[in-house]
N, C-alpha and C positions, 0 to 999 in steps of 0.2 A: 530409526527415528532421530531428526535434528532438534538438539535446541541450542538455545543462542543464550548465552548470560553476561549480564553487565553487574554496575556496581549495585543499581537498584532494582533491575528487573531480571526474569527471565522469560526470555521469548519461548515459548513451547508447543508441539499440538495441542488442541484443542478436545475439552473432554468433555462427557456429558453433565459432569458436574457442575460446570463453568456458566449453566442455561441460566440461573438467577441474576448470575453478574452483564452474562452477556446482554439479557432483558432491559438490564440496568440504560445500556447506552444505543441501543436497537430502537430498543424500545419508543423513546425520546424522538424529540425536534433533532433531524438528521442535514447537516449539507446536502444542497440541490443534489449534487452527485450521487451523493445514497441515498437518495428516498428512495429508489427501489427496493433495499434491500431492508426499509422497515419493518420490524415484526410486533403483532401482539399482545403473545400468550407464550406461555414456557411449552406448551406444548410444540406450537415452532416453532423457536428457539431450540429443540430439542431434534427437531429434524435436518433442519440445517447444521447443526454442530455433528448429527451423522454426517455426512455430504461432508466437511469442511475437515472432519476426523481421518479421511483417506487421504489426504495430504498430508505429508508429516516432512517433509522437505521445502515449503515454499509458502506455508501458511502457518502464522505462529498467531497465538492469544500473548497479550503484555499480560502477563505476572508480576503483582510487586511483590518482592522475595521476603519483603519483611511479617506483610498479612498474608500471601496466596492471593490476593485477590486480583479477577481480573478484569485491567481497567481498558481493555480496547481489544485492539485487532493488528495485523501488520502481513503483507502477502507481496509475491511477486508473480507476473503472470507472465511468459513468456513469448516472444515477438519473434517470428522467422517469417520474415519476408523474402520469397520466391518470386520472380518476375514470371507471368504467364509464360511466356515461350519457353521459359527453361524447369517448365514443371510437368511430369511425366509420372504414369500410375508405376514404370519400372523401376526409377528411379527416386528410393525412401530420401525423406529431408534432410538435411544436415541439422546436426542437435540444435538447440537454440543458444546464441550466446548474446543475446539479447534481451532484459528481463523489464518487464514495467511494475512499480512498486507503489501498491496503495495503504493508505492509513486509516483510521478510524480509534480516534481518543475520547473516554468516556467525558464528558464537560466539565464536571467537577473536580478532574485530574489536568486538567487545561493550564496552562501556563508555567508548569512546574520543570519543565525540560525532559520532559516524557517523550514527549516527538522527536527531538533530537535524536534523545539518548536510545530511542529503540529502530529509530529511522540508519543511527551510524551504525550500528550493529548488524542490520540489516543488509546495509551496504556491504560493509567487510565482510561478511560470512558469503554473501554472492563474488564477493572479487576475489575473495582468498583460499575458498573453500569449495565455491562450484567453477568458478575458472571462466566466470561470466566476465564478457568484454564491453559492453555498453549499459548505461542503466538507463531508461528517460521517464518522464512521469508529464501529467497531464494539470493544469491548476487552474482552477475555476480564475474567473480576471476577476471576480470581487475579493478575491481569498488571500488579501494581503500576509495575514500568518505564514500560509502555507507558502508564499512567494521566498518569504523572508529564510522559511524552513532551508526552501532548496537555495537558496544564495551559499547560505551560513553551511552546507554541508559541499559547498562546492560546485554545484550546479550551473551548468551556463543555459543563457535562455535562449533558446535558438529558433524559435519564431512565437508570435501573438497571431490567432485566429478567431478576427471579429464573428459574433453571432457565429461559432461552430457548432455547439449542438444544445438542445433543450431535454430539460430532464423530470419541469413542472410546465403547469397552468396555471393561464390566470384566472381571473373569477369570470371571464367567457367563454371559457374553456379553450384557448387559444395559445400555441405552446410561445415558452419565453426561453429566445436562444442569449445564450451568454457566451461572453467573448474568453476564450481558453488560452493558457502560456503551455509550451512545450518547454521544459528543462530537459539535461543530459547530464552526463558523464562517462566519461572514459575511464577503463581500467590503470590506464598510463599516468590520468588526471589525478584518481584518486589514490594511486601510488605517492605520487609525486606530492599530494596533497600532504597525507601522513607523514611523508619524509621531512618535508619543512616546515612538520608540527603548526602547523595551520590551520 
């Protein structure tokens, strides 16, 4: 079992205790990107933290170390891309050294350097600790925070795709595509980032 500790959080799995906190920010007016993943009732809340509880290496609950309480979520999902002609039932994948890393901050913990602080933590435990070589993430184009997020931790932007994908409706029922940034990082980058205290 991983967990991650900084000065004010710790990252940890996820337990059935956590279903009141976790209700707290699920619960709620979520980013276009998560409303799927809106719940509720503690009841589930209580099923998905089973499901979310058998990862204990790539999916952590932010803990603030001072209450226990928990104010969000932080995970990496892993990306191995195989080109069709070189993918074969005999021959198994190569591991993935490729990770994509999502957030989710409770609102009322909003502004306080939460994101940062659990997002760089995040980072280094994949670069230092799983030996993971790229990291990239996906940002909504209204999502100026989250834009700033990946700048300020390093991030290069390495393309903008108009109207990529929808994730609501509108009152016609008619989906509404938003325009998406692709951010990166390299394990060399964010070596080299640390080094010159940056």
């Amino acid at each position: 079992m991983s967990s991650i500790e900084t000065e004010r959080l710790l990252l940890r799995p996820f337990r059935e205790s956590d279903a009141a906190d976790v209700l707290e920010y699920l619960g709620g007016p979520l980013p276009h990107c998560f409303a799927p993943l809106k719940l509720s009732t503690l009841d589930e809340v209580r099923a998905e933290l089973a499901k979310r509880a058998e990862d204990t290496e790539y999916s952590f609950a932010i803990v603030l170390k001072e209450s226990g309480k928990v104010i969000g979520e932080i995970d990496a999902e892993p990306s191995t891309y195989v080109p069709p002609r070189l993918r074969s039932k005999e021959t198994p994948l190569p591991p993935p050294d490729t990770f994509s890393p999502s957030l989710i901050l409770n609102a009322a913990y909003q502004g306080r350097g939460f994101a940062y602080e659990s997002t760089y933590a995040l980072f280094d435990y994949l670069f230092t600790r799983k030996g993971v070589r790229r990291i990239f993430t996906y940002v909504d184009g209204y999502n100026a925070r989250s834009q700033h997020l990946c700048e300020k931790l390093g991030l290069r932007c390495e393309a903008r795709f108009p109207e990529f994908v929808s994730f609501v409706k509108d009152a016609e029922g008619n989906p509404v595509y938003e325009d998406t940034f692709q951010y990166a990082i390299l394990k060399k980058e964010w070596t080299a980032k640390k080094t010159s205290g940056k």
